[in-house]
C-alpha positions in Angstrom: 5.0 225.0 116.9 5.1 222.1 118.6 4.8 218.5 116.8 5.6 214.6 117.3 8.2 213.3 115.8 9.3 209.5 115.5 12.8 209.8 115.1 13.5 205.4 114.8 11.4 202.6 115.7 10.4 203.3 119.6 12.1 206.8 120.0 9.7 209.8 119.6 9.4 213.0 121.1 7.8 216.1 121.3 9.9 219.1 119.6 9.4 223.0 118.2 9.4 222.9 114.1 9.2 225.5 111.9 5.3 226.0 111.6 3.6 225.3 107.8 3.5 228.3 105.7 1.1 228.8 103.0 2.0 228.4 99.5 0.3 228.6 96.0 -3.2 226.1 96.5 -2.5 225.6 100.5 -3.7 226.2 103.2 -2.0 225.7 107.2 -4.9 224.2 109.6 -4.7 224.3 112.9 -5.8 221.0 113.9 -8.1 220.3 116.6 -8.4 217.1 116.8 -6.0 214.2 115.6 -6.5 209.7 115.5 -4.1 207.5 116.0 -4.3 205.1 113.3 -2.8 201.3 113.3 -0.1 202.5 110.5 0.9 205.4 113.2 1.6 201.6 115.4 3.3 200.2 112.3 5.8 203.4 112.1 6.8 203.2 115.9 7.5 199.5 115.7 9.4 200.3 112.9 7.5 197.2 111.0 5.8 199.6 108.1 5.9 198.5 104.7 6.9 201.7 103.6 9.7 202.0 105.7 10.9 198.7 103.5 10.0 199.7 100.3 12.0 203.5 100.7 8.9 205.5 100.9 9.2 206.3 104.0 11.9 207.3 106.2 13.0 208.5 110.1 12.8 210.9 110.7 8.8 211.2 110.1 5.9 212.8 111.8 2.9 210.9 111.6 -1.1 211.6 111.6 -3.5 211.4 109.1 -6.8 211.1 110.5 -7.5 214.8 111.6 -9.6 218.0 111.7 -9.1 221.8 112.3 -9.8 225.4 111.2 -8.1 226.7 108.4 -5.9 229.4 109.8 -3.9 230.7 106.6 -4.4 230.6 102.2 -2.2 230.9 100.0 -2.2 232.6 96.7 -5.0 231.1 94.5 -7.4 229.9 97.1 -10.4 231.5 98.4 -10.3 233.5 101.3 -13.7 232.8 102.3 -12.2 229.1 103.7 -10.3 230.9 106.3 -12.2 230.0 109.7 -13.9 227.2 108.4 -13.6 223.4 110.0 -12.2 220.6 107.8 -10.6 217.7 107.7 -8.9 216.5 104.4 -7.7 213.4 102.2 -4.7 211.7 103.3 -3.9 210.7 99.3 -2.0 213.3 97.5 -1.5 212.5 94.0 0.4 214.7 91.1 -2.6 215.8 89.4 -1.4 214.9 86.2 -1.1 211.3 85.6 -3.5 209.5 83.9 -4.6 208.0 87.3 -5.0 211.2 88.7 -7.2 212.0 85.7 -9.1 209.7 85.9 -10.6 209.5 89.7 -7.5 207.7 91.3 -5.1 209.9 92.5 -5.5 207.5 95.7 -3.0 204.8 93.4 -1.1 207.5 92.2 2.5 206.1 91.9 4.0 209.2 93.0 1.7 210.7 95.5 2.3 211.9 98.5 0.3 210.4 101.6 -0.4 212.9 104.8 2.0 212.0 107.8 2.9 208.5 105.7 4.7 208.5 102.4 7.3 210.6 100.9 7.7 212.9 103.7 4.5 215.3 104.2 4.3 216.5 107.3 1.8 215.0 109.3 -1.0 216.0 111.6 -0.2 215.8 115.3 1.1 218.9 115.3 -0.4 222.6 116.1 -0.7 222.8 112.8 -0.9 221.0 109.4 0.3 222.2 105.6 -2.6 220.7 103.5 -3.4 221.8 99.6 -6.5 223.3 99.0 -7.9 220.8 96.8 -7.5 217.7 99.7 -10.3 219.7 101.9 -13.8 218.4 102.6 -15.0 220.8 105.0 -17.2 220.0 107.9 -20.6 221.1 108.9 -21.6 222.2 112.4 -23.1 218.9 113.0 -19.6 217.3 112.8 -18.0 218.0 116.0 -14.2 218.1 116.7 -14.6 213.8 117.4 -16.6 212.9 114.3 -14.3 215.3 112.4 -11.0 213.0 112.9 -13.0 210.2 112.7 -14.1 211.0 108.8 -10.9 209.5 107.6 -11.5 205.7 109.1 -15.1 206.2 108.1 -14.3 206.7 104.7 -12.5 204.1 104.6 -15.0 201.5 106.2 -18.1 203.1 103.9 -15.9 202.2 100.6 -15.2 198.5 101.9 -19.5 198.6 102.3 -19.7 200.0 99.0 -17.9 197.5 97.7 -19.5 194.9 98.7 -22.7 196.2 97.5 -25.0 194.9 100.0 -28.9 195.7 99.6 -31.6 195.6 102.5 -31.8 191.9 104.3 -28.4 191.3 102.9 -26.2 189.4 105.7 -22.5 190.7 105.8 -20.1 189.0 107.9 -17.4 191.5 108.7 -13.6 189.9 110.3 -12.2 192.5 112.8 -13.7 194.2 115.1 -11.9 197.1 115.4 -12.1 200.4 113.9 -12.5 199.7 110.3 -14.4 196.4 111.2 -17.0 198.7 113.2 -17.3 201.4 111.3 -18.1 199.3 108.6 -20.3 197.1 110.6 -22.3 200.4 111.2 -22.4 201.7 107.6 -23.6 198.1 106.5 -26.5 198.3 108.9 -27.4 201.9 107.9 -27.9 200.2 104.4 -30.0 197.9 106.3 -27.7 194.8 106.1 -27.8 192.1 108.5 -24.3 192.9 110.3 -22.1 189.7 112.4 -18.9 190.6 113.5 -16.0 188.0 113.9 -13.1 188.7 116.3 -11.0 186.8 118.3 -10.2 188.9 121.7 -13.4 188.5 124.9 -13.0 192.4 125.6 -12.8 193.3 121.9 -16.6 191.2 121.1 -18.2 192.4 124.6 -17.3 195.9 123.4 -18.6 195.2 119.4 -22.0 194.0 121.0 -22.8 197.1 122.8 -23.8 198.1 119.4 -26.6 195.9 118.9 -25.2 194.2 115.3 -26.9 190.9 114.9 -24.4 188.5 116.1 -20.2 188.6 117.1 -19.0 185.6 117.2 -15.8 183.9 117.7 -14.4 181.4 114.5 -15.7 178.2 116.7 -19.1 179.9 117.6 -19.7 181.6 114.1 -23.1 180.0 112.5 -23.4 178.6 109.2 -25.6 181.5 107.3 -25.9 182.4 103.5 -23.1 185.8 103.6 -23.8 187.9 100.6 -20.7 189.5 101.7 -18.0 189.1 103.7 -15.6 191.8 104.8 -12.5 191.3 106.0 -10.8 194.1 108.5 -7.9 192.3 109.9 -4.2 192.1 109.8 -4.6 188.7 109.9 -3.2 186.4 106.9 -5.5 183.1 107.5 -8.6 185.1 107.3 -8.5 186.4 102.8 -8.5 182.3 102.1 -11.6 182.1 105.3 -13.1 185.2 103.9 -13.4 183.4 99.9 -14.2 180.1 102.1 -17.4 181.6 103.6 -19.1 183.6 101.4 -21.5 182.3 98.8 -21.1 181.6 95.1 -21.6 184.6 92.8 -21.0 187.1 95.7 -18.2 189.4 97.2 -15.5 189.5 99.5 -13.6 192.7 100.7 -10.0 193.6 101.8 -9.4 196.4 103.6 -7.0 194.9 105.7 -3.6 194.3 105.3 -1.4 191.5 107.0 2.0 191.7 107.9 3.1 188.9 106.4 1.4 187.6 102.7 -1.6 185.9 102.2 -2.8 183.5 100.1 -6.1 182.3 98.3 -6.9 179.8 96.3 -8.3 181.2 93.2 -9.5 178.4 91.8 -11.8 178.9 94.9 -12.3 182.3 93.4 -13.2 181.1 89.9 -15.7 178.3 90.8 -17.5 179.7 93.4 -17.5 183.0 91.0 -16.7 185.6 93.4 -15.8 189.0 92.9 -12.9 189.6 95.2 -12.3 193.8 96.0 -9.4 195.4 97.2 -9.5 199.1 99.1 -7.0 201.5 100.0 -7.8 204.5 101.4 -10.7 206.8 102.5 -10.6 209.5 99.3 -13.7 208.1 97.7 -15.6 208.0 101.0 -15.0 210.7 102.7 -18.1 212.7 101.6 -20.3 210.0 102.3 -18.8 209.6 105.7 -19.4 213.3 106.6 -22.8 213.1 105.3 -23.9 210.0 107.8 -21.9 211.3 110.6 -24.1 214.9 109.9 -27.2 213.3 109.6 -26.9 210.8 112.6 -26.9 207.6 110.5 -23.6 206.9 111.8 -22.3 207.4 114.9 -18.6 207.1 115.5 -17.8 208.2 119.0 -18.2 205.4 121.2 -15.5 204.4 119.2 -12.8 206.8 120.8 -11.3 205.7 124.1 -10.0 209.0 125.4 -8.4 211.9 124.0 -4.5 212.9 124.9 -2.1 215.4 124.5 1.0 215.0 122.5 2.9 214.6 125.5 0.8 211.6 125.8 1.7 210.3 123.0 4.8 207.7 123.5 3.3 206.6 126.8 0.8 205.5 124.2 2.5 204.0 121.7 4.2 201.9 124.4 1.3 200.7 125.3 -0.1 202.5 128.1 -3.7 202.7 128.0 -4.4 206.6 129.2 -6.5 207.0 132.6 -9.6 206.6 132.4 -10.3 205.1 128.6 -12.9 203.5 127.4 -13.5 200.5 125.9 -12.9 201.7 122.2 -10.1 200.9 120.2 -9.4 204.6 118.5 -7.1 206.9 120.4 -7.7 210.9 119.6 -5.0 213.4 120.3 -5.4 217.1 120.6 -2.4 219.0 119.7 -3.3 222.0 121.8 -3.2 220.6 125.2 
């Protein structure tokens, strides 16, 4: 089959790889529909944490936002799944530890992460190796688009969760890009007051074709009461802004993750007595996100630009925006063309 492959920072290429077979609790998916995420960016660059810390290595094949038919089973798993549409959790933890046991196989310290840590295989390929027990499968009123986009959905609906807004609540969210506006939209399905902060003209003209209640710039940004703030940026001034802004006895999110460390002040933290939440990954969320994307709560196409081929692909990462893309920041890849 044919697949990606990063082989060092700024060389990839499309090659033919053994396809995915089937063991005990998998299944192979052939994969529809595949996002390229800002860790996929991180990889190419060659600036990754993981590629730091050993837990990743060239050379890797990326792509864990994704969604296919289930193709193949292996022994133990119930042939009734074959033909269906899914998508699946990136986190793959042992099943045994006591994190695993108890909900968090996402912080697993030896799990596997889908076309990120320790090797798995990713997703932009024909097909993808996936166990069983990862699947969430998709209804008929998830198309191909949604389907791919369940992953950075789930992701943006635990950051909401988190910062457990209630009607008339006013959220500021930092980063208006995927994450930022997928959670911008989840907020204001909760009936939140949503404001988006960015920093880019054609990044805020594009946030305010959704109608959320005010984008703003850091010089334009009013003084209001946040319940929440939220931030979704890889920026390492904006956790210290984030405690800065939001009011006493309230919550502030981080989803995003700097390249360089941040720092807050907690005595900040302790007088103003904020709750301060950290989330990494989607597994948690993943259901919910299917269930707003199925019932039209949440819409996340606009989001995608344009969908590519893998031959595509490096042009991509270089840079090159593909002919004819929108304004939205996510970039979808179907491995079949």
């Amino acid at each position: 089959m044919r697949a990606f492959v990063l082989t060092a920072p700024h060389t990839a290429t499309v090659v033919d790889v053994e396809p995915p077979r089937a063991g005990p609790d998998q299944v192979v998916v052939d994969m529809a529909r595949v996002g390229v995420c800002g860790t996929d960016q991180e990889f190419y660059t060659g600036e990754m944490a993981y590629l730091a810390d050993g837990f990743a290595s060239y050379p890797i094949r990326l792509g864990h936002e994704w969604c296919g038919t289930i193709s193949a089973v292996g022994d133990g798993v119930d042939p009734d799944l074959l033909g269906r549409r899914t998508t699946g959790d990136t986190m793959l933890g042992c099943g045994t530890c006591a994190r695993c046991r108890s909900g968090r196989h996402h912080v697993c310290a030896s799990r596997y992460e889908i076309g990120v840590r320790h090797g798995w295989p990713g997703a932009l390929a024909e097909q993808l190796l996936v166990p069983a027990s990862a699947l969430h499968l998709l209804p008929d009123a998830v198309d191909d688009t949604s389907g791919a986009m369940v992953e950075p959905g789930g992701n943006a609906l635990r950051a909401v969760r988190a910062a457990q807004l209630t009607p008339g609540d006013c959220v500021l969210i930092a980063g208006p890009g995927t994450i930022g506006l997928l959670a911008g939209l989840f907020a204001r399905a909760a009936g939140a007051q949503v404001h988006l902060l960015g920093t880019t003209t054609a990044s805020l003209e594009f946030a305010r074709t959704f109608g959320f209640d005010g984008v703003w710039k850091a010089e334009d940004l009013p003084e209001l009461a946040w319940d929440a703030v939220i931030d979704a940026t890889n920026a390492p001034t904006i956790p210290a802004f984030a405690l800065d802004q939001v009011e006493p006895g309230k919550r502030v999110v981080y989803i995003g993750v700097a390249g360089s460390p941040s720092t807050i002040d907690t005595r900040t933290l302790a007088l103003k007595d904020v709750t301060a939440v950290g989330i990494l990954g989607a597994s948690a969320g993943l259901d919910g996100a299917i269930a707003a994307y199925a019932d039209g709560s949440v819409d996340p196409e606009p989001l995608v630009q344009a969908t590519i081929g893998l031959d595509g692909l490096a042009e991509a990462f270089r840079g090159v925006r593909p002919s004819g893309a929108g304004p939205g920041p996510k970039l979808h890849v179907d491995p079949r063309g």
